[in-house]
N, C-alpha and C positions, 0 to 999 in steps of 0.2 A: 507381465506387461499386458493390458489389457489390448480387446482385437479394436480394428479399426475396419467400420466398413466403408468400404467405395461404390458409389452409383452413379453410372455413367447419366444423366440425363434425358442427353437422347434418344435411349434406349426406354425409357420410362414413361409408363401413358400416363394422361392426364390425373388419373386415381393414385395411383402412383406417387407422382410428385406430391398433389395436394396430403397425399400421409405424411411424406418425407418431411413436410412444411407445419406438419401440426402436430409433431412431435414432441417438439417444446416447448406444446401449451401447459406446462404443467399445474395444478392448481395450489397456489401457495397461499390463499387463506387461512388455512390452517397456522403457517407458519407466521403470519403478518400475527394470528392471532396473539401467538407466542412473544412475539418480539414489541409488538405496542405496548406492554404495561413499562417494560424494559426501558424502552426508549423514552415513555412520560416519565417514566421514575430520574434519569436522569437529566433531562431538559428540569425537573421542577427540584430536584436535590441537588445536583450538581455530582461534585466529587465524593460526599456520602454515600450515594448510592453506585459510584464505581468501585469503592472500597468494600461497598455489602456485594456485592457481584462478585469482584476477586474471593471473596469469601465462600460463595454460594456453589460457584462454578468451577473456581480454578482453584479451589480449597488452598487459600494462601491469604495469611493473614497481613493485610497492607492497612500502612496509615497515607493520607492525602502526600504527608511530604517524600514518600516514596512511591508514588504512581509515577513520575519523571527520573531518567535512568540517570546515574552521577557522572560527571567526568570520571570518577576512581572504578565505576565500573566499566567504563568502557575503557580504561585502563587497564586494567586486571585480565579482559575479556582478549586481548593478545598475547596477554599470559598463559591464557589456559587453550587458546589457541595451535595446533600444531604449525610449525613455521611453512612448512611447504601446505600446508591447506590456506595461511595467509597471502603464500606465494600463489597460489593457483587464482584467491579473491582477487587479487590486484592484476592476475592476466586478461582474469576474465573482463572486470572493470575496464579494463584500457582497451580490448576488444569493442565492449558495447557502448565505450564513449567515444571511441572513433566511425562506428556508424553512424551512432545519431548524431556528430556533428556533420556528418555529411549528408544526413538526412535534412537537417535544420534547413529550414528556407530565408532567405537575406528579411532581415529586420523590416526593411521596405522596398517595394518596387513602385516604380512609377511610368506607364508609356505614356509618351505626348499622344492622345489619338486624333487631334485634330490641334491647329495652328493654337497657340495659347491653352488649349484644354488638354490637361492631363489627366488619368485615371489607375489605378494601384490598389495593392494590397500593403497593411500593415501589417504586423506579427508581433504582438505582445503576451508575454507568460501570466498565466493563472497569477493573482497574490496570493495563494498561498493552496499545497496540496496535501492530502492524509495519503498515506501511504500504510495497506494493510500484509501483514506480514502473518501468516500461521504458522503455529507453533501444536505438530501432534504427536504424533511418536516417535519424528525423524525432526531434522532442520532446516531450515528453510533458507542458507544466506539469497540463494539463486535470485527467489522472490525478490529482495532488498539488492539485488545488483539490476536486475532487469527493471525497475518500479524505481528507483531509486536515482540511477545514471541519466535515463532522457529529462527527467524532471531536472535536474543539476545543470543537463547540456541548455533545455530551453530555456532558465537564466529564471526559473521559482524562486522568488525570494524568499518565503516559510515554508520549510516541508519538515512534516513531523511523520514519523513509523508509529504505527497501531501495531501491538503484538502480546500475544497472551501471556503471562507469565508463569515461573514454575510454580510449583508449592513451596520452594522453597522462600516465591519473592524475586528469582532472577529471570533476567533473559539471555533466551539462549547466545553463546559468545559468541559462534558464528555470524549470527545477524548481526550483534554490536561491531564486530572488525567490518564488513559488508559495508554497513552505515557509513559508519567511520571515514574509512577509504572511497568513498564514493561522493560524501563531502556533508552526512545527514545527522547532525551532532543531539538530533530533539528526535527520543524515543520515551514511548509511554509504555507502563505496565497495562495493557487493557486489552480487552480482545473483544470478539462477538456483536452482538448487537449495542450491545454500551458502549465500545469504542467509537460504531459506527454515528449515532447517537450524542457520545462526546465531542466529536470533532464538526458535527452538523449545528448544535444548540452553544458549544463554550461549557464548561465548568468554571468553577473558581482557579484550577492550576491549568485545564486545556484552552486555548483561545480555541474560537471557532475558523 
């Protein structure tokens, strides 16, 4: 478990703080470097070059009509499931959708603030969100219960999972039951900066 440090603020002079605060300037140029061909490759190819990417990176040879996960595998994907690990996703799920509905704020408010004049907020959900899920030497349902449940509670009408695939071509089962039970039936084989990418420009099989 990695350490955690605490700094009291107060305690910290002016040099101090302004380090604490520029910490996180890290320089990612380098990395934008990396990621720009990536991203025009798929904005101008579309699904082609999500297919040459699963190839490249996640050494797994996919065609366009398997980038989007089947109903039969997210069937299967409870099969391969231990039943008390599906039991713990569905605790968990029912935990984090009973907070955020009481986090959820009323649809509309309205105060009269003066005779005939009223004033309010509205609350309407995104049309549609990606939700990114990693996949590296372990599992990730957690990610797709936490990311997955407030977006269902706030009333998202398209929400699709971003997640890498194996070599073999699948995803991992824990995440499809997650999904599933949470209510997120559109997952994509994709991962990295071409997922990100995918779900920004559209392909031929991603809507944007």
């Amino acid at each position: 478990m990695p350490n955690v440090s605490f700094h009291d603020l107060s305690q910290i002079d002016a040099a101090g703080r302004s380090a604490l605060m520029r910490r996180s300037e890290t320089d990612l140029s380098g990395f934008m470097e990396k990621a720009a061909p990536i991203i025009e490759a798929v904005r101008t190819e579309g699904d082609a070059a999500l297919v040459r990417f699963a190839r490249d990176f996640d050494k797994t040879d996919l065609d366009a009509t398997r980038l989007k996960v089947s109903p039969a595998e997210f069937d299967a994907a409870f099969d391969m499931v231990d039943e008390n690990v599906v039991a713990a996703i569905r605790f968990g799920i029912d935990n984090i959708r009973h907070f955020h509905e009481e986090q959820r704020p009323e649809a509309m408010w309205l105060k009269e603030m003066r005779p005939g004049a009223y004033a309010g907020d509205r609350f309407t959900p995104i049309r549609s969100v990606a939700l990114y899920v990693p996949r590296g030497k372990g599992a990730f349902p957690s990610v797709t219960m936490m990311t997955a449940v407030p977006a269902v509670v706030a009333g998202v009408p398209e929400l699709a999972i971003m997640t890498p695939p194996a070599p073999d071509g699948s995803v991992d089962a824990a995440t499809l039951v997650a999904a599933r039970i949470a209510g997120v039936e559109t997952v994509y084989k994709c991962g990295g900066a071409q997922a990100v990418a995918a779900v920004a420009y559209g392909t031929e099989t991603i809507r944007p």
